[in-house]
GUKE-359051 format. One line per field, with one value per residue (C-alpha): residue number from 1; x, y, z; residue in three letters. Coordinates in steps of 0.5 Angstrom, whole numbers. Layout:
N
i	(NUM ...) .
px	(X ...) .
py	(Y ...) .
pz	(Z ...) .
aa	(ALA ...) .
This chain:
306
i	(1 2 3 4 5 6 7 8 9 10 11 12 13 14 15 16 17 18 19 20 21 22 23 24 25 26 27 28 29 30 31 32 33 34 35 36 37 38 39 40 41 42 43 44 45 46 47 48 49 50 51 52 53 54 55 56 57 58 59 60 61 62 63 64 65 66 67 68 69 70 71 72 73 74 75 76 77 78 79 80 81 82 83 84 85 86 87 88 89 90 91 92 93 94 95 96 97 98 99 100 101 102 103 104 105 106 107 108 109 110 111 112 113 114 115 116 117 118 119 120 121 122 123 124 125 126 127 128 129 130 131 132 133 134 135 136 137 138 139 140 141 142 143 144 145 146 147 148 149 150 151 152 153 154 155 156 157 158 159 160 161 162 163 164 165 166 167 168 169 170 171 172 173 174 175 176 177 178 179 180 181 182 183 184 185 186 187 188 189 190 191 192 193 194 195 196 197 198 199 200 201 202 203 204 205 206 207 208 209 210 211 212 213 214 215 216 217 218 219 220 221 222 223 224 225 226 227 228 229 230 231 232 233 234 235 236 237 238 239 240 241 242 243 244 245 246 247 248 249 250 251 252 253 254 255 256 257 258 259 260 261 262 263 264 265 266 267 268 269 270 271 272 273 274 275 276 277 278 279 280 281 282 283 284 285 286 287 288 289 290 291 292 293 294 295 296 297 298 299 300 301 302 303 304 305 306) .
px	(-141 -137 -132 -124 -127 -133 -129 -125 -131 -134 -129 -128 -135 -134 -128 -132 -138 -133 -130 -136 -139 -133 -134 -141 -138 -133 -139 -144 -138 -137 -130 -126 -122 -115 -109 -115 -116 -110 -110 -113 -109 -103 -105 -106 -100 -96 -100 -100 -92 -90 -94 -90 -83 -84 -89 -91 -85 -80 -87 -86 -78 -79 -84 -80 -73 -76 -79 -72 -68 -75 -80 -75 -71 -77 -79 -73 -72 -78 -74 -68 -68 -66 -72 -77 -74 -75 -82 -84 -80 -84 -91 -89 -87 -94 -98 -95 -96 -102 -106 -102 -104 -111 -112 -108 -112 -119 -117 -114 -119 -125 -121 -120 -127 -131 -128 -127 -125 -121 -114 -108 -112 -108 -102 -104 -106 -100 -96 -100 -98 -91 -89 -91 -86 -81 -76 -76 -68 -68 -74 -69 -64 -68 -69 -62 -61 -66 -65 -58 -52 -50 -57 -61 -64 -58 -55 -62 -63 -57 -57 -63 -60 -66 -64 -68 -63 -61 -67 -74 -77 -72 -75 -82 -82 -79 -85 -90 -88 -88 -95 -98 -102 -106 -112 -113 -112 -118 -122 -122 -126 -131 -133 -134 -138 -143 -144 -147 -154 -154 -150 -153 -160 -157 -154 -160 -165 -160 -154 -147 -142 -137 -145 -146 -138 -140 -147 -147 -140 -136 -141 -141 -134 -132 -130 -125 -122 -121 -118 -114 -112 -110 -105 -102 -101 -98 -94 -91 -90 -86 -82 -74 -70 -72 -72 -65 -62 -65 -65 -57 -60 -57 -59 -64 -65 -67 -68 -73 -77 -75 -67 -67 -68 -63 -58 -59 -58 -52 -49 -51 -57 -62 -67 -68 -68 -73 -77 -77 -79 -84 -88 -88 -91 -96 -97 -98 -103 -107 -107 -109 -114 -117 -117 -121 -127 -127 -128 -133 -137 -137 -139 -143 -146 -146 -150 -155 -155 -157) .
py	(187 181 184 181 181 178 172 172 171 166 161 161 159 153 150 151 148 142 141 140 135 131 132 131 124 122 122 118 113 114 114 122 123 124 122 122 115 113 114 108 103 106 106 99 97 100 98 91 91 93 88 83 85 87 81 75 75 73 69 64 64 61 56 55 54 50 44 44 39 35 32 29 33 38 32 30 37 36 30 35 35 42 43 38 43 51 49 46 52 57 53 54 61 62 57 62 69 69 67 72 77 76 77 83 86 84 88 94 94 94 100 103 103 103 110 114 120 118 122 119 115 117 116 109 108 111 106 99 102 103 96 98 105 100 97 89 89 95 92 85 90 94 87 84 90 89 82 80 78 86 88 92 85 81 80 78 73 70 69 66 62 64 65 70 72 66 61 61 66 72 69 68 77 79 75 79 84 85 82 86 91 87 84 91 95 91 90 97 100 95 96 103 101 97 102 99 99 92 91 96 92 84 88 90 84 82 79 79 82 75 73 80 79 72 72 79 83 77 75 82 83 75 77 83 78 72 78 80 73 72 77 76 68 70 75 71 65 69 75 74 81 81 74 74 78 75 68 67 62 56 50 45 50 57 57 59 57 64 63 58 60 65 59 55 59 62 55 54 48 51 46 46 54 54 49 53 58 55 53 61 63 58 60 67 64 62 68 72 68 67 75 75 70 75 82 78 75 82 85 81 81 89 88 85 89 95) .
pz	(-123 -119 -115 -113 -107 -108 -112 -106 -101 -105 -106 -98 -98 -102 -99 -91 -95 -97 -92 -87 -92 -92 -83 -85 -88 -84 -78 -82 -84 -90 -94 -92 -98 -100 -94 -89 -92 -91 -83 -79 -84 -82 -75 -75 -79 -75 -68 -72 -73 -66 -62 -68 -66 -59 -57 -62 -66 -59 -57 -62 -63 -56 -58 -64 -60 -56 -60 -65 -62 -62 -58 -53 -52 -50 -45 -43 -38 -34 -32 -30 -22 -23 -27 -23 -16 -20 -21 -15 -11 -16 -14 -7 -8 -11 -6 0 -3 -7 0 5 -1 -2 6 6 0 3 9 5 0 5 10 4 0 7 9 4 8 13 14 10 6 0 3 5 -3 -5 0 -3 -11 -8 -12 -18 -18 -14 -18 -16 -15 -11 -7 -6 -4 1 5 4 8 13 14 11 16 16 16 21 23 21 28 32 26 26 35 34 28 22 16 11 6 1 3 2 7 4 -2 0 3 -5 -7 -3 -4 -12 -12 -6 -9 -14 -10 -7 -13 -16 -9 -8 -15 -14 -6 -9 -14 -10 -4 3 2 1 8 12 10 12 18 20 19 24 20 24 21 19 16 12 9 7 5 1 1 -2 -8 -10 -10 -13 -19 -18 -12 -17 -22 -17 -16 -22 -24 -16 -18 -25 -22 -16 -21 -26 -21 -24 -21 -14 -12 -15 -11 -4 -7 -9 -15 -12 -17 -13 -7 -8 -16 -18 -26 -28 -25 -28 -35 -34 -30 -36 -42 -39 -38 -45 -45 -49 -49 -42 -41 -48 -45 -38 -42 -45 -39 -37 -43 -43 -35 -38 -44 -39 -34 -41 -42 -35 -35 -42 -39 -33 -36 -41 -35 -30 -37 -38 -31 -31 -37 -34 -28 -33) .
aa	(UNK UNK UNK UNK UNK UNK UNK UNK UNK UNK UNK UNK UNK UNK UNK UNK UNK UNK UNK UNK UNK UNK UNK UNK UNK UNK UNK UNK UNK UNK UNK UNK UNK UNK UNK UNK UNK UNK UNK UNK UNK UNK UNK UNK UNK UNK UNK UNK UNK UNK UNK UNK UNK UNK UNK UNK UNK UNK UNK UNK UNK UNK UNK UNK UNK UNK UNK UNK UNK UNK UNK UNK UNK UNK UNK UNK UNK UNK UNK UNK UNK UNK UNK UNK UNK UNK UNK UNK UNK UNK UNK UNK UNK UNK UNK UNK UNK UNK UNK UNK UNK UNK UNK UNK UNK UNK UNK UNK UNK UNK UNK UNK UNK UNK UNK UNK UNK UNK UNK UNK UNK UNK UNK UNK UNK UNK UNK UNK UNK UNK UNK UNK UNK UNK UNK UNK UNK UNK UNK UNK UNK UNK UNK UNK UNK UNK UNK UNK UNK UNK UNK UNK UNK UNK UNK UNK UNK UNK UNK UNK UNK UNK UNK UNK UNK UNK UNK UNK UNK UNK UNK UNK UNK UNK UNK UNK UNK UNK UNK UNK UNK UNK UNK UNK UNK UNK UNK UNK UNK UNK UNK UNK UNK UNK UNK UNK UNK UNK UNK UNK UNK UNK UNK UNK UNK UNK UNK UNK UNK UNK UNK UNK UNK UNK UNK UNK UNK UNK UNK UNK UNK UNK UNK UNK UNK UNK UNK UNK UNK UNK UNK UNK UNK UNK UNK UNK UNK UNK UNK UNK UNK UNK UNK UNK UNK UNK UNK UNK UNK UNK UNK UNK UNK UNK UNK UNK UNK UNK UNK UNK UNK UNK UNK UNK UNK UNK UNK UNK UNK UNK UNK UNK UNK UNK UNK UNK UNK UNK UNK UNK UNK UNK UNK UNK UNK UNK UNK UNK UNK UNK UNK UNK UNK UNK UNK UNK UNK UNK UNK UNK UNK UNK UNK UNK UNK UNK) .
């Protein structure tokens, strides 16, 4: 004779045997049942829509503002002398921080790979990722307050008639210092990765140290230096906040392409601020790219390697 309890126990029983045969199917990739199905569409829609309102939608208004007044009108900007002057400043920004931060990434990446145990070896990184928490404006305040007419360094600057604030060179350090970390966060994982055995060996059948650099440090760590250079130039070449703080925007002088942008929308010439705006993008465009074709030849490579 069944029981109630009996009954009780054996319909828990099949609910843990249908349940671990819908687990069972979900590993095995087939199709759960009920709303679990209905999860990874979702998810994807959702992830789809975001990226859409957040990111492809504007992106494409941008291209769309751009071109609605024609050809002519987008072409017409780049014969603007204000524009012709934002992107030769840009340039001049990205041609003097880019190199000043591949040296200082270099240098902080093999101290920092190379001695893993020294003290303040975590301060030190800390310091080097302190752009990333920095807000830019604060970091163009901090050096007006360094190096304005009022600032700590102001009157020694000013006797020696060196201007920083509101000319290239103020322009030049707020530029530096919101790339700085790139070259160095990307340098430093690689340098661990590779170990020294590879440098020891060159240093022992008598290579010097500028031969063992060039010959075996900087082919193994070409890739992670080139990615970090990348994001340094597209980020020197697109800085808005700090730079409009040092720089005082004046058009045809200290006006970058990003101040640009803002200076021309402001003044209500759109088609040159979307055509500006356009050029950043395509900039971006191809920095995505670049780093796409990177991470696809170090995985590649790492591939190989295994």
């Amino acid at each position: 004779m069944v029981t109630e309890a009996s009954k009780t126990e054996h319909q828990a029983n099949l609910a843990k045997i249908h349940q671990s045969q819908q687990w069972r199917r979900a590993a095995n990739g087939q199709q759960p049942a009920g709303w679990q199905r209905w999860i990874k569409p979702a998810l994807i829609v959702f992830v789809l829509l975001y990226l859409g309102f957040v990111i492809f939608i504007p992106a494409a208004n941008v291209f769309v503002q751009a071109f609605s007044g024609g050809l002519d009108k987008f072409l017409h900007t780049f014969t603007e002398r204000s524009f012709i002057k934002a992107v030769g400043l840009t340039i001049l920004m990205a041609l003097i921080s880019v190199p000043l931060n591949v040296v200082f990434g270099l240098c902080a990446a093999w101290a920092i790979g190379r001695n893993q145990n020294f003290p303040g070896r975590a301060l030190l990184i800390s310091i080097i990722d302190l752009p990333f928490s920095v807000s830019p404006v604060v970091a163009g305040l901090m050096i007006v307050l360094l190096y304005g007419r009022n600032g700590w360094f102001g009157p020694l600057l000013s006797a020696n008639n060196i201007q920083i604030i509101f000319a290239v060179p103020g322009m030049v350090l707020a530029t530096v210092f919101v790339s700085l970390p790139f070259v160095a966060r990307e340098v430093i994982p690689v340098l661990e990765e590779i170990g020294n055995e590879q440098e020891e060996a060159a240093k022992t059948l008598g290579a010097s140290s500028w031969q063992t650099f060039w010959r075996v440090t900087l082919p193994s760590i070409r890739w992670g230096l080139l990615y970090g250079v990348i994001l340094t130039n597209a980020r020197a070449m697109g800085e808005f906040g700090a730079v409009a703080v040092v720089s005082g925007n004046i058009a045809g002088k200290t006006q970058t392409l990003p101040l640009f942008v803002e200076e021309a929308y402001k003044q209500y010439q759109t088609e040159s601020a979307y055509t500006a705006a356009v050029l950043l993008a395509a900039l971006a465009i191809v920095t995505m790219v670049s780093k796409a074709l990177l991470e696809r030849q170090t995985g590649h490579r790492a591939g190989i390697g295994h």
